[in-house]
Jmol script that loads the backbone (N, CA, C; Angstrom):
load data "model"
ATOM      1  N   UNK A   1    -112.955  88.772  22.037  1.00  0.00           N
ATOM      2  CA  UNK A   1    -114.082  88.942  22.949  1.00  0.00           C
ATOM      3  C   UNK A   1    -115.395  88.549  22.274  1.00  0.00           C
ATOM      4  N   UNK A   2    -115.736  89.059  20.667  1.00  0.00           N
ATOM      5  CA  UNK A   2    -116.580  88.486  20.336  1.00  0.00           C
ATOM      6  C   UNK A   2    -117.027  86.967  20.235  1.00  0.00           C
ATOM      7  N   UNK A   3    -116.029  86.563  19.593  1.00  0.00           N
ATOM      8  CA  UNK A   3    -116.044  85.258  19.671  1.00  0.00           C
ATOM      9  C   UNK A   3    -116.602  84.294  21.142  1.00  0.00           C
ATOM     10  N   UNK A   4    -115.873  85.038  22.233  1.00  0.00           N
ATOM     11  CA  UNK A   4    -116.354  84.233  23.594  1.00  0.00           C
ATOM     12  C   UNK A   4    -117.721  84.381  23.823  1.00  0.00           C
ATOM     13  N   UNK A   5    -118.095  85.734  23.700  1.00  0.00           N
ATOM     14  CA  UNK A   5    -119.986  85.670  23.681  1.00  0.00           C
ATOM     15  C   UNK A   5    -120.101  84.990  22.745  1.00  0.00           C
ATOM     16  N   UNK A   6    -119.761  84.497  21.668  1.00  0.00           N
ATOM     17  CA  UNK A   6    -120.987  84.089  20.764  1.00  0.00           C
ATOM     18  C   UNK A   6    -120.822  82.741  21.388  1.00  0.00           C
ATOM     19  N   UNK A   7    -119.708  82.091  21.934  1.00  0.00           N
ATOM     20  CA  UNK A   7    -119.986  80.660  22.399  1.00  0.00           C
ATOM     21  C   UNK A   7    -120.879  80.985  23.453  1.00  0.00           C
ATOM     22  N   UNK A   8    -120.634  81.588  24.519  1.00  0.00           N
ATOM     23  CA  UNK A   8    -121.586  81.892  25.414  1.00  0.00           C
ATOM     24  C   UNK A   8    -123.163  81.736  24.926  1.00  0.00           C
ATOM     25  N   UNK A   9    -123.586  82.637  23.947  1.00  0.00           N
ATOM     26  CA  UNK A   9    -124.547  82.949  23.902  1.00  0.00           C
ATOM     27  C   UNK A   9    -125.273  81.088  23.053  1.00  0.00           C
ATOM     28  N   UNK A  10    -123.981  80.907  22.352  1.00  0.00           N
ATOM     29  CA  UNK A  10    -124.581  79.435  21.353  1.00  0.00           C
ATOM     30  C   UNK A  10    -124.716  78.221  23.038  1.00  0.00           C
ATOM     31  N   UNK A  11    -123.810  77.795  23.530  1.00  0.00           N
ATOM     32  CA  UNK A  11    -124.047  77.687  25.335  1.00  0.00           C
ATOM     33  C   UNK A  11    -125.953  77.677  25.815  1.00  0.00           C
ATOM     34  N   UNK A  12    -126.303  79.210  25.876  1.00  0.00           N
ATOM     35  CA  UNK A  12    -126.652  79.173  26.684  1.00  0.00           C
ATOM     36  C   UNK A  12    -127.858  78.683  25.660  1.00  0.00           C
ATOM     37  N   UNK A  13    -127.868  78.992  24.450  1.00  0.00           N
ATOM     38  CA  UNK A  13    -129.270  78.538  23.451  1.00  0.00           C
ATOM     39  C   UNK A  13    -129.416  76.858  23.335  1.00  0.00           C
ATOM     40  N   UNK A  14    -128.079  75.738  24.209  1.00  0.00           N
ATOM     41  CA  UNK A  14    -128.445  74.855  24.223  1.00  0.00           C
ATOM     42  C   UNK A  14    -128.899  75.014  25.403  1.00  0.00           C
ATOM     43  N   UNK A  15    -128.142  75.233  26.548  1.00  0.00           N
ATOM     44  CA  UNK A  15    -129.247  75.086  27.937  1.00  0.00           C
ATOM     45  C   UNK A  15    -130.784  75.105  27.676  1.00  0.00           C
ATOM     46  N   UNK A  16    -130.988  76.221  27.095  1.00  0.00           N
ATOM     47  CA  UNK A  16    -132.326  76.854  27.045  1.00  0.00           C
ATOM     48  C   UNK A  16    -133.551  75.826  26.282  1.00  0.00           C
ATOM     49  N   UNK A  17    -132.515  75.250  25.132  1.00  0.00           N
ATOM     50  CA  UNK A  17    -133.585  74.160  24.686  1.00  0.00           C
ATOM     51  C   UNK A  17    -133.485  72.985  25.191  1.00  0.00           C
ATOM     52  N   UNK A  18    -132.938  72.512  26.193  1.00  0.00           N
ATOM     53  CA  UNK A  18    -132.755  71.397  26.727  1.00  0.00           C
ATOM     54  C   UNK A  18    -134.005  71.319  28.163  1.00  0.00           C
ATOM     55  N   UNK A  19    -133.610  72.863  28.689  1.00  0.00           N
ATOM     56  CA  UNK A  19    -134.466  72.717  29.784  1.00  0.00           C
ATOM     57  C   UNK A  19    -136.104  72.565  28.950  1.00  0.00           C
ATOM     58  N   UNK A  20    -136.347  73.539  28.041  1.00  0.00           N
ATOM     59  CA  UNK A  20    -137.803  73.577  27.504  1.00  0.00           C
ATOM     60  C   UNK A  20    -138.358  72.386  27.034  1.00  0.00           C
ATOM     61  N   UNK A  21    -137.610  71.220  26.213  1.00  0.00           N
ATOM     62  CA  UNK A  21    -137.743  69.697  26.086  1.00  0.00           C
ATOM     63  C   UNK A  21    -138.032  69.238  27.468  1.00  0.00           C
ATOM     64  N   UNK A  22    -137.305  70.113  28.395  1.00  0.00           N
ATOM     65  CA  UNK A  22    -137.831  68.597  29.713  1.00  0.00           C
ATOM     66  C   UNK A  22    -138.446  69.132  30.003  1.00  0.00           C
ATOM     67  N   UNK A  23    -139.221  70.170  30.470  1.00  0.00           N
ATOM     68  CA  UNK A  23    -140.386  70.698  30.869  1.00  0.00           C
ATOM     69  C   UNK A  23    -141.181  70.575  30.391  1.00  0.00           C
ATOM     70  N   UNK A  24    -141.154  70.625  28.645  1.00  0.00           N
ATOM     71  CA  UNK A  24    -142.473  69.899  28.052  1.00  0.00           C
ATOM     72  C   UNK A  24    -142.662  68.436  28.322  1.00  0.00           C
ATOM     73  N   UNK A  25    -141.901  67.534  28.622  1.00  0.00           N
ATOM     74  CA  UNK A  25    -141.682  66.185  28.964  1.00  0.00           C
ATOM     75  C   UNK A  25    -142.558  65.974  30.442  1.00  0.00           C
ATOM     76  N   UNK A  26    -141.704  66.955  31.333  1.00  0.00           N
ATOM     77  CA  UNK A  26    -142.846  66.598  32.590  1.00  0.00           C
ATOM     78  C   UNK A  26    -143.983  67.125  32.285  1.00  0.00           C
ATOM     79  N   UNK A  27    -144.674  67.922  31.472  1.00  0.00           N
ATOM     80  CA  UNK A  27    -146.165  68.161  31.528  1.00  0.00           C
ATOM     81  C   UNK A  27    -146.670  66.625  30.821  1.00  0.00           C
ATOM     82  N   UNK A  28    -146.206  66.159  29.775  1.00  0.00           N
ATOM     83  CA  UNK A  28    -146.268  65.223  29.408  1.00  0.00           C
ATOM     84  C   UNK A  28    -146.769  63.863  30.083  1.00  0.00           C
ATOM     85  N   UNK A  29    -145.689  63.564  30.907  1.00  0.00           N
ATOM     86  CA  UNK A  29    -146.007  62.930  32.203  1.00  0.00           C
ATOM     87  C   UNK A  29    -146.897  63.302  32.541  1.00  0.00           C
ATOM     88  N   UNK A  30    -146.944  64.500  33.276  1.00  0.00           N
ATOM     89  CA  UNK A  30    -147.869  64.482  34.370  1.00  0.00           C
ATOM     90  C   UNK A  30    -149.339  64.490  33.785  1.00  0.00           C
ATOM     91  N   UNK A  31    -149.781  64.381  32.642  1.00  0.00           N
ATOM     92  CA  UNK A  31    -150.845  64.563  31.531  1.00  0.00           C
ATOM     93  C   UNK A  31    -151.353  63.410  31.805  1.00  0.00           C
ATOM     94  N   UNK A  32    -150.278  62.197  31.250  1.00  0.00           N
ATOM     95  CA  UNK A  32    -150.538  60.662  30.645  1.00  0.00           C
ATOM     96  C   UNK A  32    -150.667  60.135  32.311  1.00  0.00           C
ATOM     97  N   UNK A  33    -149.644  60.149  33.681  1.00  0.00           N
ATOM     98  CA  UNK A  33    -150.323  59.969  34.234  1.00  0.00           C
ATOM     99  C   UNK A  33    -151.511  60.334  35.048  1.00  0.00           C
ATOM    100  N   UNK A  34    -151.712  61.244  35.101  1.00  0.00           N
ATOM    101  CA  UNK A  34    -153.487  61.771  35.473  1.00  0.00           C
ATOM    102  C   UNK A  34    -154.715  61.267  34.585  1.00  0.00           C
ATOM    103  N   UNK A  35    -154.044  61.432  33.477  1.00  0.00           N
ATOM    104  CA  UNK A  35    -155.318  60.457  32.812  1.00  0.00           C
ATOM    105  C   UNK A  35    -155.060  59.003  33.253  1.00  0.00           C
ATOM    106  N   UNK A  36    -154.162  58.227  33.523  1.00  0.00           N
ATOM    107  CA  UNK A  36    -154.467  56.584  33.625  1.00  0.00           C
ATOM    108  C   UNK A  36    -154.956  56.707  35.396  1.00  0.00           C
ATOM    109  N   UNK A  37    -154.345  57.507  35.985  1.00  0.00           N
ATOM    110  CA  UNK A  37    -154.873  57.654  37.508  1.00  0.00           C
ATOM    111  C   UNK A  37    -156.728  57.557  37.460  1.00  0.00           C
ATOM    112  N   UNK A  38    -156.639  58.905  36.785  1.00  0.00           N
ATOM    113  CA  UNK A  38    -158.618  58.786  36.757  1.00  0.00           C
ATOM    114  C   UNK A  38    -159.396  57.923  35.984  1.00  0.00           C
ATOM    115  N   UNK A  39    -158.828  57.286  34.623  1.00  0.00           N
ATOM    116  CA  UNK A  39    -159.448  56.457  34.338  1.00  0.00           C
ATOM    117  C   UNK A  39    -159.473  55.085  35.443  1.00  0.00           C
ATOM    118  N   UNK A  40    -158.711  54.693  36.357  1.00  0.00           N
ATOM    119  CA  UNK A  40    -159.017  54.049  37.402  1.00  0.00           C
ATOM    120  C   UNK A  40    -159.801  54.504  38.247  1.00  0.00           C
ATOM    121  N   UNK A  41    -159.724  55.447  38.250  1.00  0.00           N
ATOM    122  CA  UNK A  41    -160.837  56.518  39.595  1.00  0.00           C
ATOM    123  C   UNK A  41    -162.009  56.174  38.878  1.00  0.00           C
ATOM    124  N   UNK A  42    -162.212  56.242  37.090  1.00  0.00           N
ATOM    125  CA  UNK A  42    -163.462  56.299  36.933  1.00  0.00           C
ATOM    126  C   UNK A  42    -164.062  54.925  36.857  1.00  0.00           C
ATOM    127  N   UNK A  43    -163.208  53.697  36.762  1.00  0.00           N
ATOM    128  CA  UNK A  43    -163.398  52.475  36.596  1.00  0.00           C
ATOM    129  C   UNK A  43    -164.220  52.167  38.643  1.00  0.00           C
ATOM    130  N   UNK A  44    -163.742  52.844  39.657  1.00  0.00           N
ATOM    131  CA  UNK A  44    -164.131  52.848  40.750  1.00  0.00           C
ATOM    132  C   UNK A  44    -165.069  53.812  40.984  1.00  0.00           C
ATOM    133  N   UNK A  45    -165.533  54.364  40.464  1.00  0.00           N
ATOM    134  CA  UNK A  45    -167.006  55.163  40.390  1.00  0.00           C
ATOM    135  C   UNK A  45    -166.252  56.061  41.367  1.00  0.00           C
ATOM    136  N   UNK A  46    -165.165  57.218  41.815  1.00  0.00           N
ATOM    137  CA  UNK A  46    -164.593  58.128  42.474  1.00  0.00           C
ATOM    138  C   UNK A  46    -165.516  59.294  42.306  1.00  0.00           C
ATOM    139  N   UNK A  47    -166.216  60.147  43.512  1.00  0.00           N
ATOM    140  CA  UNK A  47    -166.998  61.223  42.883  1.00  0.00           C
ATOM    141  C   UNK A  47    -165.849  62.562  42.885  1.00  0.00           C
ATOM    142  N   UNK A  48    -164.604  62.249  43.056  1.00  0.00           N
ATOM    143  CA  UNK A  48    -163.803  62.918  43.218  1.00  0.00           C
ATOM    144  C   UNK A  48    -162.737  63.462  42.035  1.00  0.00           C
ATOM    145  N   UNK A  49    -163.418  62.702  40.425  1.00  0.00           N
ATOM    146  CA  UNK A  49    -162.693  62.446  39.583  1.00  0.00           C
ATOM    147  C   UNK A  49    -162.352  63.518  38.526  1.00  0.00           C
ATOM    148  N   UNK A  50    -163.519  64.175  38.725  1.00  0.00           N
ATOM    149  CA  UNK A  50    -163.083  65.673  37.791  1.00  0.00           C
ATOM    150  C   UNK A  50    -162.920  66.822  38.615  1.00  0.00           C
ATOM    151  N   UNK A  51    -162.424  66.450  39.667  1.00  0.00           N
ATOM    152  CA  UNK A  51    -161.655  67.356  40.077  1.00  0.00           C
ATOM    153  C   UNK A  51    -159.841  67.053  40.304  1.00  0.00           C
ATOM    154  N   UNK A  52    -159.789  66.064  40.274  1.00  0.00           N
ATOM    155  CA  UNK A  52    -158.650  65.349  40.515  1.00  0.00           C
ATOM    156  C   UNK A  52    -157.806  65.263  38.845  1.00  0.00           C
ATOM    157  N   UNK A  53    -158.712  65.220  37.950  1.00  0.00           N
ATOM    158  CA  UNK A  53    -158.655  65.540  36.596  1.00  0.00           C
ATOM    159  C   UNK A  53    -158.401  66.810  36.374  1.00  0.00           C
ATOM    160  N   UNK A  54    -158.728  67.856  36.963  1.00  0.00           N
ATOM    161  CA  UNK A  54    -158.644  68.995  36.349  1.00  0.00           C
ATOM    162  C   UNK A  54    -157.562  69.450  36.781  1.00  0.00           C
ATOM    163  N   UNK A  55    -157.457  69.076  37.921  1.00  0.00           N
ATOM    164  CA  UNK A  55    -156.172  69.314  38.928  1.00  0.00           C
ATOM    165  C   UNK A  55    -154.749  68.965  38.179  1.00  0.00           C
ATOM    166  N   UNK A  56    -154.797  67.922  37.328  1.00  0.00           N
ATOM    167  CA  UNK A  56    -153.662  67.160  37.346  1.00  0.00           C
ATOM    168  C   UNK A  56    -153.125  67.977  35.705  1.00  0.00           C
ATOM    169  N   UNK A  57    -154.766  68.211  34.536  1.00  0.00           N
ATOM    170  CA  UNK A  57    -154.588  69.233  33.496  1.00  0.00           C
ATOM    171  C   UNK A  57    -153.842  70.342  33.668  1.00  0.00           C
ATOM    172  N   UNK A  58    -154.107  70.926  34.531  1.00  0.00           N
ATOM    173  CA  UNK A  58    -154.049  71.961  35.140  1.00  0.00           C
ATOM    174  C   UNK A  58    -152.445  72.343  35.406  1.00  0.00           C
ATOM    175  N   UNK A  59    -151.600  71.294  36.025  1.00  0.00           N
ATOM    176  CA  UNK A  59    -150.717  71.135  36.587  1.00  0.00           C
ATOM    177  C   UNK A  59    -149.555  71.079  35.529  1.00  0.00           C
ATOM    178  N   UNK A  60    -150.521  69.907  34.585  1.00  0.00           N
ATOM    179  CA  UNK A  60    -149.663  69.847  33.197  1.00  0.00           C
ATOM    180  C   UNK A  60    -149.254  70.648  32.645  1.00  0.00           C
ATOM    181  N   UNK A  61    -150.449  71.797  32.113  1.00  0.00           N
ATOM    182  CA  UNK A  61    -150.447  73.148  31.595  1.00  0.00           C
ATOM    183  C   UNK A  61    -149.399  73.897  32.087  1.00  0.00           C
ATOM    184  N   UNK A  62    -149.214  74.240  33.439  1.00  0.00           N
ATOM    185  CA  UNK A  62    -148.371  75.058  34.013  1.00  0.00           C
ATOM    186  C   UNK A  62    -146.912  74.414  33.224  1.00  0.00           C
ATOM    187  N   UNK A  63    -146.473  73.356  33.406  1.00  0.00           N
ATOM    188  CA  UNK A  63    -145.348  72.853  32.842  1.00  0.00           C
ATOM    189  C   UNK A  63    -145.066  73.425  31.462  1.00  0.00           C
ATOM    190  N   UNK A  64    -146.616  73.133  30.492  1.00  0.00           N
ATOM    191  CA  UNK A  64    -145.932  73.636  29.542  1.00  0.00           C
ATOM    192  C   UNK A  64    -145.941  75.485  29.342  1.00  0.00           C
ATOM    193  N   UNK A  65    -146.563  76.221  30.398  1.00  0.00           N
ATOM    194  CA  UNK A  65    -146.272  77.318  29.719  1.00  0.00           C
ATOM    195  C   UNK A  65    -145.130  78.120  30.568  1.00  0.00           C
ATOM    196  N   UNK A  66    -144.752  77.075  31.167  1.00  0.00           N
ATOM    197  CA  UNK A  66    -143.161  77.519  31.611  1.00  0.00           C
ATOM    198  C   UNK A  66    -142.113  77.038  30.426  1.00  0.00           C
ATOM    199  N   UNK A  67    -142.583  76.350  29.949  1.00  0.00           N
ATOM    200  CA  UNK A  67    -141.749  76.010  28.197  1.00  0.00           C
ATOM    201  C   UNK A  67    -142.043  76.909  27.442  1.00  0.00           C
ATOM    202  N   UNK A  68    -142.655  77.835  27.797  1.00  0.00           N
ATOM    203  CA  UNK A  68    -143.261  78.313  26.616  1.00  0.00           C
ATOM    204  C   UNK A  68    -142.266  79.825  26.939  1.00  0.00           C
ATOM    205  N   UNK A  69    -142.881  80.029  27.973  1.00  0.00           N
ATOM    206  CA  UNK A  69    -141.856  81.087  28.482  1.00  0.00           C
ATOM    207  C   UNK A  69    -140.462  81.317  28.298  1.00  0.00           C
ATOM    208  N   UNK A  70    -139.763  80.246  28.535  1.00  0.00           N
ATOM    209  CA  UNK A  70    -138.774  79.926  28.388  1.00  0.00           C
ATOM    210  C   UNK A  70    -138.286  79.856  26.843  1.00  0.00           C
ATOM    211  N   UNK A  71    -138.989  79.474  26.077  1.00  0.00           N
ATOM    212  CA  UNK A  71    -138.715  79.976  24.343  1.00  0.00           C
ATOM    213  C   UNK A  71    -138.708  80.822  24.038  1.00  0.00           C
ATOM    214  N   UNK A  72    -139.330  82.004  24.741  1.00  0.00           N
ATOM    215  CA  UNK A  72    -139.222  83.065  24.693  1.00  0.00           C
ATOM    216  C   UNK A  72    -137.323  84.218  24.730  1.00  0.00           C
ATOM    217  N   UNK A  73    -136.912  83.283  25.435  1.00  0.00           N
ATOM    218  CA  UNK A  73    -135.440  83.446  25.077  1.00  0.00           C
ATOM    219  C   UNK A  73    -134.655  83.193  23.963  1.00  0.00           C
ATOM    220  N   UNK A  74    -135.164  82.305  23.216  1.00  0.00           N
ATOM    221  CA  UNK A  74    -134.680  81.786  21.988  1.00  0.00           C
ATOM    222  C   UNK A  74    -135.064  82.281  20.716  1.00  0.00           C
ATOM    223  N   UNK A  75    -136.604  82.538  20.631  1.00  0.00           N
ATOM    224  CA  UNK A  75    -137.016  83.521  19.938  1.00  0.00           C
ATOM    225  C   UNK A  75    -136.484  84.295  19.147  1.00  0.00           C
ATOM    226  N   UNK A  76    -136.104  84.414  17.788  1.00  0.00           N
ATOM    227  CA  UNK A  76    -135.350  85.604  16.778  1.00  0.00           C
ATOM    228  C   UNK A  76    -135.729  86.377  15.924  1.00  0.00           C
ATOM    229  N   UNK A  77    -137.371  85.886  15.647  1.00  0.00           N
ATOM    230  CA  UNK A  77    -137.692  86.997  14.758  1.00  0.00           C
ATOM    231  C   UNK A  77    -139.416  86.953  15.018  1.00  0.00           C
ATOM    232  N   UNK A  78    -140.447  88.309  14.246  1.00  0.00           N
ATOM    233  CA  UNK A  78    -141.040  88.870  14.990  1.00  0.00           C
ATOM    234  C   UNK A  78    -142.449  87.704  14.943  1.00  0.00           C
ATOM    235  N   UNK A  79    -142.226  87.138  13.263  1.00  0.00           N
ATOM    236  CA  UNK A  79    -142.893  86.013  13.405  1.00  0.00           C
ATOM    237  C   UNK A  79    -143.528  85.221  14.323  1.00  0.00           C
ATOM    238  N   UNK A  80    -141.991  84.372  14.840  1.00  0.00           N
ATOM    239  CA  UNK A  80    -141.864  83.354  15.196  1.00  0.00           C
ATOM    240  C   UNK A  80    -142.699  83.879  17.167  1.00  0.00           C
ATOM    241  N   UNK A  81    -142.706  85.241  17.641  1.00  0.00           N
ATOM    242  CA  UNK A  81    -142.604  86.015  18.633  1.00  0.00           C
ATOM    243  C   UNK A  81    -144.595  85.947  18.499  1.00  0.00           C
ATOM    244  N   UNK A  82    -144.609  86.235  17.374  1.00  0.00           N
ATOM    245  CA  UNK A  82    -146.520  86.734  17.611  1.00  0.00           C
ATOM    246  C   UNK A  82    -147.057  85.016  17.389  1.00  0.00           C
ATOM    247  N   UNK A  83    -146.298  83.659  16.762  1.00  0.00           N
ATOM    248  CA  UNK A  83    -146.849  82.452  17.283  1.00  0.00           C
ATOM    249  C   UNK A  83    -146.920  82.299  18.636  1.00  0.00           C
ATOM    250  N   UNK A  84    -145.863  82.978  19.369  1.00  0.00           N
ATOM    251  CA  UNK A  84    -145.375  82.086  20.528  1.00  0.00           C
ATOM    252  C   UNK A  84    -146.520  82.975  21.734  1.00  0.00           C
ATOM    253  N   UNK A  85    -146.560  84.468  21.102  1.00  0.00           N
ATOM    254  CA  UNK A  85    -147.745  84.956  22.041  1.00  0.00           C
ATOM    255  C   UNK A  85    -148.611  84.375  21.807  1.00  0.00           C
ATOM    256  N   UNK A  86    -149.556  83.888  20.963  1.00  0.00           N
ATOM    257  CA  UNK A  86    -150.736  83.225  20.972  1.00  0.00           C
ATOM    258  C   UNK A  86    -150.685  82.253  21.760  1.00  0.00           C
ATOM    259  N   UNK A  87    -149.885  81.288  21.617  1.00  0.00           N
ATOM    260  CA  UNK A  87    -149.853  80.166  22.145  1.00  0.00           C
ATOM    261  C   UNK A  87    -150.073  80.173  23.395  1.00  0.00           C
ATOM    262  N   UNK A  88    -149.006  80.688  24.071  1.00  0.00           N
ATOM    263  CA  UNK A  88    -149.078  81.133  25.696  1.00  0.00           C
ATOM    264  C   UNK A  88    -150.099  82.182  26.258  1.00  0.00           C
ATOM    265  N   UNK A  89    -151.302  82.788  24.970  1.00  0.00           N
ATOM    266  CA  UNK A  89    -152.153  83.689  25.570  1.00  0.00           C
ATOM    267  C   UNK A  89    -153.350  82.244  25.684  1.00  0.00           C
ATOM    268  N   UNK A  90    -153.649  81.049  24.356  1.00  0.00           N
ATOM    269  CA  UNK A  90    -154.332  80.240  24.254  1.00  0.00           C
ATOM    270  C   UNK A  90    -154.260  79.179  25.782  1.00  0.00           C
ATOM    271  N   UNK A  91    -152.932  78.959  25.973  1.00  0.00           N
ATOM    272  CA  UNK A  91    -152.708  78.308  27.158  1.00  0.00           C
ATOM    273  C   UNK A  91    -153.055  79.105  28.557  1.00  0.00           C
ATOM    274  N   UNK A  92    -152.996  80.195  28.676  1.00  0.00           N
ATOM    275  CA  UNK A  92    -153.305  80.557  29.588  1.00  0.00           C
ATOM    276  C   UNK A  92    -154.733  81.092  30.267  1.00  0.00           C
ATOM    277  N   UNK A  93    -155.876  80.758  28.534  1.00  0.00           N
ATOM    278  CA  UNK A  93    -157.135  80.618  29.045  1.00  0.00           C
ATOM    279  C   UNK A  93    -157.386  79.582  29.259  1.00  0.00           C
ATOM    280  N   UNK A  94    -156.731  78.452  28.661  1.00  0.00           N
ATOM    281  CA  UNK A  94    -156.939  77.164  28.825  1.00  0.00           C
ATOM    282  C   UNK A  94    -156.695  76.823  30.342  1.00  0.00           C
ATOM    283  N   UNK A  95    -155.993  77.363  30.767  1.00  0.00           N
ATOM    284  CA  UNK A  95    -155.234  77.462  32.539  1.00  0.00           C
ATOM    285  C   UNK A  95    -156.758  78.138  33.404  1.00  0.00           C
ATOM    286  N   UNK A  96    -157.043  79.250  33.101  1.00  0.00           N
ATOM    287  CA  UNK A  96    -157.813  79.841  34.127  1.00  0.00           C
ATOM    288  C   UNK A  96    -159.228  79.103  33.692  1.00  0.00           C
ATOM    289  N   UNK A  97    -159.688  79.231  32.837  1.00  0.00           N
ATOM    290  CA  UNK A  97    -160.800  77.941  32.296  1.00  0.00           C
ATOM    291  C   UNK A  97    -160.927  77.043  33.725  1.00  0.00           C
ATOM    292  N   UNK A  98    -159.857  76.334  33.080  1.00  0.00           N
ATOM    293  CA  UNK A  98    -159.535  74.763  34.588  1.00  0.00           C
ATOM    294  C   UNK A  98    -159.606  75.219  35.448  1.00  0.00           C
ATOM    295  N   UNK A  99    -159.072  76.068  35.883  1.00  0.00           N
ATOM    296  CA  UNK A  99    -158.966  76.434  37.825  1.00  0.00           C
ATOM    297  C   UNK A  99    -160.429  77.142  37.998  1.00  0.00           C
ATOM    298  N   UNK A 100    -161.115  77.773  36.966  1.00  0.00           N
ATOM    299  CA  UNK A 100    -162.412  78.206  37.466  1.00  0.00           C
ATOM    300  C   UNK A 100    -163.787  76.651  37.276  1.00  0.00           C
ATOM    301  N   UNK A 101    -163.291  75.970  36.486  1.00  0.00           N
ATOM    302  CA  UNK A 101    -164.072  74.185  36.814  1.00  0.00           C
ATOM    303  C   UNK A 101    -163.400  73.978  38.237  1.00  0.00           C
ATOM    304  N   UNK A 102    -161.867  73.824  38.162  1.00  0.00           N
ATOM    305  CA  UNK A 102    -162.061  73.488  39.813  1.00  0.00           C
ATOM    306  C   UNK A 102    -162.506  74.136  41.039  1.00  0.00           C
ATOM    307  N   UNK A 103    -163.122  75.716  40.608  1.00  0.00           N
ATOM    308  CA  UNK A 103    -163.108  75.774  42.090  1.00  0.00           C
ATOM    309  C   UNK A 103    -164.705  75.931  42.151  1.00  0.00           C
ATOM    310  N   UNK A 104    -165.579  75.266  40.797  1.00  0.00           N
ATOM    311  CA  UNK A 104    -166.940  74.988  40.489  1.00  0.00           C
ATOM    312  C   UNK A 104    -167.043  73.856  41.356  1.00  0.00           C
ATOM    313  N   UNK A 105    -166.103  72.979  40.679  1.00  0.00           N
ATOM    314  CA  UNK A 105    -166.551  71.443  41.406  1.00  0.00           C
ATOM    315  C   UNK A 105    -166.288  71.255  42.656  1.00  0.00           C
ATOM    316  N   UNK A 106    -165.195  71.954  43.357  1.00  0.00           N
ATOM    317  CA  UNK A 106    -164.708  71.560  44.639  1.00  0.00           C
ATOM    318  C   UNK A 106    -166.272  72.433  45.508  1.00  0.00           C
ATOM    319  N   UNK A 107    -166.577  73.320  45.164  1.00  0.00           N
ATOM    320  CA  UNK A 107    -168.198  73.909  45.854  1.00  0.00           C
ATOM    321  C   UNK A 107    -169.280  72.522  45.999  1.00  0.00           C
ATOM    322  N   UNK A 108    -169.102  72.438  44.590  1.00  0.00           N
ATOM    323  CA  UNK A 108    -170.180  70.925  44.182  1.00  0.00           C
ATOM    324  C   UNK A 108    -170.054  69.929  44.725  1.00  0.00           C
ATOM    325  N   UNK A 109    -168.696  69.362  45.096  1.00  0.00           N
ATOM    326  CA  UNK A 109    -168.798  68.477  46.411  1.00  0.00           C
ATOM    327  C   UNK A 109    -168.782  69.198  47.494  1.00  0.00           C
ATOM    328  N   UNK A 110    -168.312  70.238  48.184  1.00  0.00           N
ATOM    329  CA  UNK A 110    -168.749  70.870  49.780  1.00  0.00           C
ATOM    330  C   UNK A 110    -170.387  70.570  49.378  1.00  0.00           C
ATOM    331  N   UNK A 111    -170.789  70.726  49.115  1.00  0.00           N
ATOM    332  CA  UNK A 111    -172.234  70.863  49.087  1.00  0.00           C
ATOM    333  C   UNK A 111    -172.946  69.567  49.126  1.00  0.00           C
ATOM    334  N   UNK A 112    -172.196  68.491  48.651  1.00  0.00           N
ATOM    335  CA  UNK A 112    -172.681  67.231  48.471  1.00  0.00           C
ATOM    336  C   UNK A 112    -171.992  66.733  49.996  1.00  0.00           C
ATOM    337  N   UNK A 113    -171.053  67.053  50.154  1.00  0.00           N
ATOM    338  CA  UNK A 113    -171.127  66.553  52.038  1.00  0.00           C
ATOM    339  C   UNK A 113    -171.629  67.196  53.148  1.00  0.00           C
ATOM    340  N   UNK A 114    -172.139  68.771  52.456  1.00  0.00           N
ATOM    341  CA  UNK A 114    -172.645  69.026  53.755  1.00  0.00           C
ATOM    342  C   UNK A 114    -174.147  69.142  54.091  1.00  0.00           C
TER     343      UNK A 114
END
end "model"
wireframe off; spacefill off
backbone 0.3
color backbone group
């Protein structure tokens, strides 16, 4: 019986890092393209561009601190546990930061159309 959990458990510690690689991968993406998106937006003078920017940061972020979360399963010692809180406490001002620029700028244009 032991033996079957420990494959289980060795199992599920590949799932676990497989999904967290691709989730850091799509923030990745979604990073590199939002930046080449707005640097076209900004090449077209878009007044729409840092918000569409922050939006897309923003979006990224979430990706990775669902990776982050998710390491949190893998995690083995207390070390490695008080990096991984920082990280995901750093990311998650970095998160509300952005969403409080976006909901600065999205005012800043209502105001500029109305």
């Amino acid at each position: 019986m032991t033996v079957f959990l420990n494959q289980i458990e060795l199992y599920l510690m590949y799932i676990v890092e497989m999904c967290i690689v691709l989730l850091e991968l799509f923030g990745v993406i979604v990073l590199v393209s939002v930046g080449i998106r707005s640097f076209i937006q900004w090449i077209r003078h878009n007044t729409r561009l840092r918000l569409n920017l922050a939006r897309g940061i923003a979006l990224s972020l979430e990706f990775k601190m669902g990776s982050e979360v998710l390491r949190t399963v893998v995690v083995r010692e207390w070390e490695e546990l008080g990096i991984l809180g920082v990280v995901i406490v750093l990311r998650g001002l970095l998160t509300f930061l952005i969403h409080w620029e976006i909901r600065h700028e999205e005012k800043a244009l209502q105001k500029l159309t109305d």
